[in-house]
C-alpha positions in Angstrom: 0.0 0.0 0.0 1.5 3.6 -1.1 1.3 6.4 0.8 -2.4 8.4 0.0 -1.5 11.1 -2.4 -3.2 14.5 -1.4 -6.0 16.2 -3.2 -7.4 19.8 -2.4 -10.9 20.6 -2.3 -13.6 23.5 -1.7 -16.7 23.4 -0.5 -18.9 24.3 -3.5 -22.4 26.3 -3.3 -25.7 24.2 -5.4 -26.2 26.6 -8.1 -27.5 26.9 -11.8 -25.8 24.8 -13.9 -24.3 27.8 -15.9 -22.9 28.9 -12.9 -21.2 25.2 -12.7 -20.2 25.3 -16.9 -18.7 28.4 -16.1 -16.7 27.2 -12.9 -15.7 24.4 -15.4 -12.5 25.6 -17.1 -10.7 26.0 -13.6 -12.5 23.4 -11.1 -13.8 20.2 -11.5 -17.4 19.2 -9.6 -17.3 16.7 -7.4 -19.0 14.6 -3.9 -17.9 13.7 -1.1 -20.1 11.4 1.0 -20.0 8.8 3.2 -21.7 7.2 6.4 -20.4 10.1 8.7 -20.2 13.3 6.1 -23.4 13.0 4.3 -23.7 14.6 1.1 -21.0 17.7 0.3 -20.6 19.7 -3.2 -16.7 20.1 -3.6 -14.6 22.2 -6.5 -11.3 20.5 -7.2 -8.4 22.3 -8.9 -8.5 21.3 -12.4 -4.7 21.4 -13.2 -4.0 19.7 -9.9 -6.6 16.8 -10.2 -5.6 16.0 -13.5 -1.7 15.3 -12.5 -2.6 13.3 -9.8 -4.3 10.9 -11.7 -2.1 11.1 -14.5 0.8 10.2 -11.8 -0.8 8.3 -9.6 -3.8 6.7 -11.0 -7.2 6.9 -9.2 -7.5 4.0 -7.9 -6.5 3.8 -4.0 -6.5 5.9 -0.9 -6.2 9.8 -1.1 -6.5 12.1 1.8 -8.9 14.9 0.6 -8.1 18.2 2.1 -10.9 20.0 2.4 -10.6 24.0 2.8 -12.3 24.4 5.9 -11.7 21.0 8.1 -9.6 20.2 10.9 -8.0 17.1 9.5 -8.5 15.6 5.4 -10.8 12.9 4.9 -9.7 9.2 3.6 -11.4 8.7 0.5 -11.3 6.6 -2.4 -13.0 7.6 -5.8 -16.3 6.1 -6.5 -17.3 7.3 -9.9 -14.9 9.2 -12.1 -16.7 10.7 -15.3 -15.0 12.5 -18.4 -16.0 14.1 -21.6 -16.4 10.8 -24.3 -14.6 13.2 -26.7 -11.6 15.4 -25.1 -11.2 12.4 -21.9 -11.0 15.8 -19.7 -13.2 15.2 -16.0 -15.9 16.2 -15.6 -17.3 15.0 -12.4 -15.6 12.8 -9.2 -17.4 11.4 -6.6 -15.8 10.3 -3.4 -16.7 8.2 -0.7 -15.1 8.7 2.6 -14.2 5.4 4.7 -13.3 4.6 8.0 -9.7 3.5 8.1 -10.9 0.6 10.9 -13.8 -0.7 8.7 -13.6 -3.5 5.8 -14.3 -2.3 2.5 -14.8 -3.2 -1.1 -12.8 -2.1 -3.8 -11.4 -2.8 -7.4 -7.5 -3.4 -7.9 -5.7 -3.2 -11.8 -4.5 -6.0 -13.0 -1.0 -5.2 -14.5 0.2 -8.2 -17.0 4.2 -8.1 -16.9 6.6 -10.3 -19.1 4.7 -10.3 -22.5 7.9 -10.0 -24.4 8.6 -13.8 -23.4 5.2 -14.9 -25.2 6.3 -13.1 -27.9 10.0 -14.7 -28.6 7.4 -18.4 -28.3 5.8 -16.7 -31.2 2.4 -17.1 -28.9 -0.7 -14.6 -29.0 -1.2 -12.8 -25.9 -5.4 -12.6 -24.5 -6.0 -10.8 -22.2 -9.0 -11.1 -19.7 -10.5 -9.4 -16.6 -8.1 -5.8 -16.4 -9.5 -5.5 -12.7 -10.7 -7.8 -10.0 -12.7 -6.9 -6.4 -11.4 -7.4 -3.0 -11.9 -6.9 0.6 -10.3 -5.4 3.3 -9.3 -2.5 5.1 -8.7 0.6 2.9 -5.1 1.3 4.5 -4.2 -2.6 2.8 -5.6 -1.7 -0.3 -3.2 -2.6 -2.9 -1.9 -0.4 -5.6 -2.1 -3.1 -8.6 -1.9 -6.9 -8.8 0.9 -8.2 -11.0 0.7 -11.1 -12.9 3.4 -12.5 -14.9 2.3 -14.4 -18.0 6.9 -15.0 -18.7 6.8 -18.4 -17.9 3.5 -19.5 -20.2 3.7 -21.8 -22.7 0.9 -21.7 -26.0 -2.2 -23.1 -24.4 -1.4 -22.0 -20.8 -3.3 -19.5 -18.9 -3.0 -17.7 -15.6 -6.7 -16.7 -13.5 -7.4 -15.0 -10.4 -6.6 -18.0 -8.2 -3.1 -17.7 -9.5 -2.3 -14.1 -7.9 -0.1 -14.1 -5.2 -2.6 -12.2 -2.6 -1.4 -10.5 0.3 -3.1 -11.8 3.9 -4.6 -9.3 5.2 -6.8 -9.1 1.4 -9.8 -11.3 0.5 -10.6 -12.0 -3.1 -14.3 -11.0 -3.8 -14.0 -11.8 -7.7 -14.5 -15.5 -9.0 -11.3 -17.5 -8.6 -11.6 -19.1 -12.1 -11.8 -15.4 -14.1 -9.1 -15.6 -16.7 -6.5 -12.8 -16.7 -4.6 -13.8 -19.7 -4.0 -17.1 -22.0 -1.1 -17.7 -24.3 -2.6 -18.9 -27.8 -1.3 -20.6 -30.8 -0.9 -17.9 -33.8 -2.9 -18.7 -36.4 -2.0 -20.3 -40.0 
């Protein structure tokens, strides 16, 4: 588990939604709820967002400062939403967790030693690029790696193949295929 990256925030005021277009080229809408903050309106620094994600990701735990609280929230992002044609965000939801509570969450699958497949002459298929667990949001993990090196044509690698931390529960079918080596085709 990395440490959570930091993400600023404002408290944002329900207004018309040309208000909100307008906000749009600067700040990025977004909600923060959860069992103990209910439902708050946030603005999030457009420039600043955006490199996060690009660095980080936005999958895992951030710590959302939010101008006007004591101490940031733990959060992890619900719902991300872009524009189908520029990919820019549009909208971010966040729910806050308690750090002592079990959770649910999606982790990447990250599929390392293709180039091996490739000197076999074998096809690369890729399956499920994500799979659910449980456990508590500090243990969350960043990515699951799976090395498909060692396959030979016909092989395949699934869930019940990962190499899973402890203190993590799989949620997700053991038997979902992450990747398969096949035979190239005559």
């Amino acid at each position: 588990m990395a440490i959570a990256q930091k993400i600023a925030a404002k408290k944002r005021e329900i207004k018309s939604k040309g208000y909100l277009n307008e906000k749009r080229q600067e700040w990025i809408p977004g909600v923060l709820y959860g069992k103990d903050t209910g439902n708050t309106p946030v603005f999030l620094g457009r420039k600043e967002l955006s490199k996060t994600f690009t660095t980080y990701g936005s999958r895992g735990l951030f710590s959302l400062e939010l101008e006007g609280e004591a101490k940031p929230f733990m959060v992890l992002v619900r719902e991300l939403q872009r524009n189908p044609l520029s990919g820019q965000i549009n909208h971010v939801d966040f729910l806050n967790v308690n750090m002592n509570e079990t959770i649910k969450s999606m982790v990447g699958i990250h599929i390392i030693g293709e180039e091996e497949i490739i000197k076999k002459e074998g096809i690369l298929q890729l399956g499920a690029k994500e799979i659910e667990v449980s456990c508590l949001p500090i243990d969350i993990p960043e990515i699951f790696e799976c090395s498909v090196a060692d396959l030979e044509i016909g092989e395949k690698v699934t869930v019940a193949d990962l190499k899973l931390p402890d203190n993590v529960e799989v949620l997700s079918d053991l038997d979902t295929l992450l990747a398969t080596v096949l035979a190239p085709s005559m």
